[in-house]
C-alpha positions in Angstrom: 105.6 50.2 112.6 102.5 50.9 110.0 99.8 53.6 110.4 96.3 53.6 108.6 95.6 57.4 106.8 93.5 58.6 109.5 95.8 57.4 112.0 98.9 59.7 110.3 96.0 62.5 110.0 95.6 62.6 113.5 98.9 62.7 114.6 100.0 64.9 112.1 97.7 67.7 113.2 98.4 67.2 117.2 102.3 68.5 115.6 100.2 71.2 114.0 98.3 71.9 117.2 101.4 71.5 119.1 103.7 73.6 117.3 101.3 76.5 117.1 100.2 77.2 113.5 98.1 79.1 112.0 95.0 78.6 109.8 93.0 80.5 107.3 94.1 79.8 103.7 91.6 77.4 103.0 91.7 75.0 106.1 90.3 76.7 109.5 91.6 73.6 112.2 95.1 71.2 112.9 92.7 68.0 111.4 91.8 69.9 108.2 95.2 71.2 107.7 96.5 67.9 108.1 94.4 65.8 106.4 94.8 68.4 102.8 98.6 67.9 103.6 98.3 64.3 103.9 96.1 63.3 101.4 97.9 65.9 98.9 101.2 64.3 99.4 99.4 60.7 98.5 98.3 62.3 95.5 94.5 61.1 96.7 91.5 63.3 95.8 91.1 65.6 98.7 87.2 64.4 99.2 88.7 60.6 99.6 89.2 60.5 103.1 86.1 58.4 104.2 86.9 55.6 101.4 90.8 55.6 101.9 91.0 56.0 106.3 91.7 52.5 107.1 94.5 52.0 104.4 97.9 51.3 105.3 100.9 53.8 104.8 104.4 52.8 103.8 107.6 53.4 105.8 108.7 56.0 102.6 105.0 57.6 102.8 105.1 58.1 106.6 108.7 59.8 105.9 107.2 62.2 102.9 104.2 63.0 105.1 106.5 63.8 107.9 108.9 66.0 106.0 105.8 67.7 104.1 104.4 68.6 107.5 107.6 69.3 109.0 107.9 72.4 106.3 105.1 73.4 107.2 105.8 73.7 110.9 109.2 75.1 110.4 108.3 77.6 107.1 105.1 78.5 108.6 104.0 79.2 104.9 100.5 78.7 104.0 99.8 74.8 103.0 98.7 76.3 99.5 102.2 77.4 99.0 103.5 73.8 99.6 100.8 71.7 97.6 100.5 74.9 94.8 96.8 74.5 95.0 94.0 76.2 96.6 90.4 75.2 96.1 87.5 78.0 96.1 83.8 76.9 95.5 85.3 73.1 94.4 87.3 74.6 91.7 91.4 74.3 91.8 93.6 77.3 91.4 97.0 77.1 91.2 99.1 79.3 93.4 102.7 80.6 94.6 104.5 83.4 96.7 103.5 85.6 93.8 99.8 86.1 94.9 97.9 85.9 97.4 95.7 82.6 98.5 92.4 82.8 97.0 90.1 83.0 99.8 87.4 85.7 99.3 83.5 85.2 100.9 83.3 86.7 97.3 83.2 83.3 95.7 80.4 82.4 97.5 78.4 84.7 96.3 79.0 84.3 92.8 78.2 80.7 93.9 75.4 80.5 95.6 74.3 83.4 92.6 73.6 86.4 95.6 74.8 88.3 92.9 72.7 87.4 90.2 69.6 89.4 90.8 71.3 92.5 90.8 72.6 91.6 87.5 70.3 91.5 84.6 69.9 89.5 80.7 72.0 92.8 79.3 75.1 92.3 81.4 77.9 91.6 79.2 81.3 93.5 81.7 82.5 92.0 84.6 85.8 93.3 86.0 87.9 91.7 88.5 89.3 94.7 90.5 92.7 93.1 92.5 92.5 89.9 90.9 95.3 88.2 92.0 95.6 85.0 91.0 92.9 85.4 89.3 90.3 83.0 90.8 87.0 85.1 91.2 87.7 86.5 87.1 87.7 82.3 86.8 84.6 82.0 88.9 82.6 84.6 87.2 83.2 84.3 83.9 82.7 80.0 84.7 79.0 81.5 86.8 77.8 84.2 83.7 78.9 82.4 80.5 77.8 85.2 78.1 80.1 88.0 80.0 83.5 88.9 79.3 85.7 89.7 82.1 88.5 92.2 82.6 91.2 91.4 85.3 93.1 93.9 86.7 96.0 94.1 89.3 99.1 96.2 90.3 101.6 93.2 90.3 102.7 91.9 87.3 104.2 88.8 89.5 100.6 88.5 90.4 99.3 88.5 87.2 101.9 85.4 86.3 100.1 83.3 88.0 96.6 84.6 87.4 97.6 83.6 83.8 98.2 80.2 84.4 95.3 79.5 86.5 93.0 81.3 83.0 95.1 78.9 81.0 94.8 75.9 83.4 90.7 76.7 82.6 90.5 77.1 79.1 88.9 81.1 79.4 91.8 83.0 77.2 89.0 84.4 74.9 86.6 85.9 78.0 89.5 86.6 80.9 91.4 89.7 79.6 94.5 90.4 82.2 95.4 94.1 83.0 98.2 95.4 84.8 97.8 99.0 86.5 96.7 100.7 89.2 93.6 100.7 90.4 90.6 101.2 88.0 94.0 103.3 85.8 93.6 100.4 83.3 90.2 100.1 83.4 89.0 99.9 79.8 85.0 101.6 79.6 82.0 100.8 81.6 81.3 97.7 83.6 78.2 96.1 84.7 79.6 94.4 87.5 82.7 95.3 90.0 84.3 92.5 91.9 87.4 93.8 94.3 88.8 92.1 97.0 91.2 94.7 98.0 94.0 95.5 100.2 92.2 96.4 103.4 93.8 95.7 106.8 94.3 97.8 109.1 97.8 98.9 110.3 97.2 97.9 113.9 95.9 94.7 112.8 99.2 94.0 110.4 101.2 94.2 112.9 99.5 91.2 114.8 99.5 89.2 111.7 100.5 85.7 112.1 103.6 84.6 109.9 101.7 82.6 107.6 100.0 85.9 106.8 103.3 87.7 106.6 104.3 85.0 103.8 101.8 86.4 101.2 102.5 89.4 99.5 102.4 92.7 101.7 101.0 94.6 98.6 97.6 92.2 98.8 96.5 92.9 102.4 98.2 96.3 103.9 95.1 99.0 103.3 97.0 102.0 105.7 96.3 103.4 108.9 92.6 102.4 108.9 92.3 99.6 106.0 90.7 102.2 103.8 93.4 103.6 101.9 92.8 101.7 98.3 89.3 101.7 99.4 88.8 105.3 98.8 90.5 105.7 95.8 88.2 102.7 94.5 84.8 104.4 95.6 85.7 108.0 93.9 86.6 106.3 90.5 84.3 103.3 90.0 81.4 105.8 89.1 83.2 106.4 86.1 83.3 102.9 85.4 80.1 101.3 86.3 77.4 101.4 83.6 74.0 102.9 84.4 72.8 100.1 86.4 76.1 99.3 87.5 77.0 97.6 91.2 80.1 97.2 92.7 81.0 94.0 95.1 83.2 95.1 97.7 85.0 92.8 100.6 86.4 94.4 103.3 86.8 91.6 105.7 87.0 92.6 109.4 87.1 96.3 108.5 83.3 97.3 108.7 84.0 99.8 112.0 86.6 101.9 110.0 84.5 101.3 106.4 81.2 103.3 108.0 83.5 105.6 109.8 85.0 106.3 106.1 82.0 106.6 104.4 79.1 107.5 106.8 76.6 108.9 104.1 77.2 105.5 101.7 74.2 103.8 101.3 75.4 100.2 100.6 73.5 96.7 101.2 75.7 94.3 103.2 75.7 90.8 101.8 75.6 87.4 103.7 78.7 85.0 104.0 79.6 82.3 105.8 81.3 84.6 108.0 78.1 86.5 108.4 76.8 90.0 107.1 80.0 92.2 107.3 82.4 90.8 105.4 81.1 92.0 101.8 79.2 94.9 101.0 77.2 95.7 97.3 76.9 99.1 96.4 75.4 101.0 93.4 76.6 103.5 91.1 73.4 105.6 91.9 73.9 105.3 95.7 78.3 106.4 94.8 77.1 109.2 92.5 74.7 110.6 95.9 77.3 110.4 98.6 
């Protein structure tokens, strides 16, 4: 019995639909999730679906895509844990169980250069606040080429990985890695804060799907209301923001407990593809007021 590509893509995600999976590291549907699988395990270009959807699969690649998917149903690990990839504004990262998958609406604002016209031609700091593995330090220092960027995160496991993926890019001599706490290792002023911290909610933890639960606790648990790291960010970064300064802050589904945090922060709320509550810019005047 053969199948064509877009035949095995199809039935592979009615077993994704079927057995009840969950999406959200990079695919947000069964047929998206099925064809990265698919098309990763063929060792085709993910954006080679259209050219390649009529070609015949062997006996031995129906088997591999089977077992592939199989994992995936029975691991319920995100499919970047599987492949070691993630893709964020068309750029590759490679990840693991060390770090979380690189997902922030972040990205697309240092895309799409929302970012830029807060910035201006004397920026020359960016820092990376929770990097990870290290994808928006890669993206930034890729979007500003005159800037040097410091990356900082708690886990050193973390930063393993965010090491490769500065490697894998060739930005050793702009991408500086920091382990520490917080803004603890934070070396002077920066014109630019990017953090896409810890921040949900303890309620919402505890209804977190098990792909979720596969990433590390220490990347997405924020306390009782999500805005545990959160505070500790917005009463230090005024000591590290230079005059004109901004901080880029996501807090994801949080924005209820973030204004019910911070009710006197003045703080301009940027548009994603998720909408206008996902990431918010603030200034170091408008943290020195509140």
């Amino acid at each position: 019995m053969t199948s064509t590509l877009i035949a095995c893509i199809e039935a592979q995600a009615a077993r994704l639909s079927t057995a009840g999976v969950s999406f959200g590291h990079g695919t947000t549907n069964a047929f998206d999730e099925a064809a990265w699988l698919v098309l990763w395990r063929l060792q085709l270009p993910l954006d080679a679906l259209d050219e390649h959807a009529q070609q015949d699969l062997t006996q031995q690649q129906l088997a591999e895509i089977e077992a592939l998917v199989g994992e995936r149903i029975a691991s319920r690990k995100p499919a970047a844990y599987l492949t070691r990839e993630a893709w964020l504004q068309g750029v590759p990262f490679y990840v693991d169980e060390r770090a979380i998958v690189p997902r922030s609406f972040i990205a697309e604002l240092i895309a799409d250069a929302s970012i830029d016209g807060w910035l201006s031609e004397d920026t020359s700091r960016v820092l990376d606040l929770c990097t990870g593995n290290g994808s928006l330090a890669v993206l930034a220092a890729m979007a500003w080429p005159d800037v040097k960027v410091d990356a900082i995160d708690l886990s050193t496991e973390a930063l393993e990985v965010a090491r490769i993926n500065v490697d894998r890019h060739g930005l050793q001599e702009r991408i500086r890695l920091l382990q520490g706490d917080g803004l603890a290792p934070a070396d002077g002023e920066y014109d630019l804060i990017l953090c896409n911290p810890p921040y949900v909610n303890s309620g919402s933890m505890a209804r977190l799907p098990a792909e979720y639960l596969a990433e590390p606790e220490l990347a997405l648990a924020g306390g009782s209301d999500g805005m545990d790291f959160v505070r500790q960010l917005l009463a230090a970064a005024p000591r590290h923001l230079s005059e004109h300064g901004v901080l880029v802050l996501e807090i994801g589904n949080e924005r209820e407990f973030f204004e019910a945090a911070f009710p006197q922060l003045e703080v301009a709320w940027m548009e994603t593809s998720a909408g206008d509550d996902q990431v918010l810019l603030v200034t170091k005047e408008a943290l020195q007021a509140c």
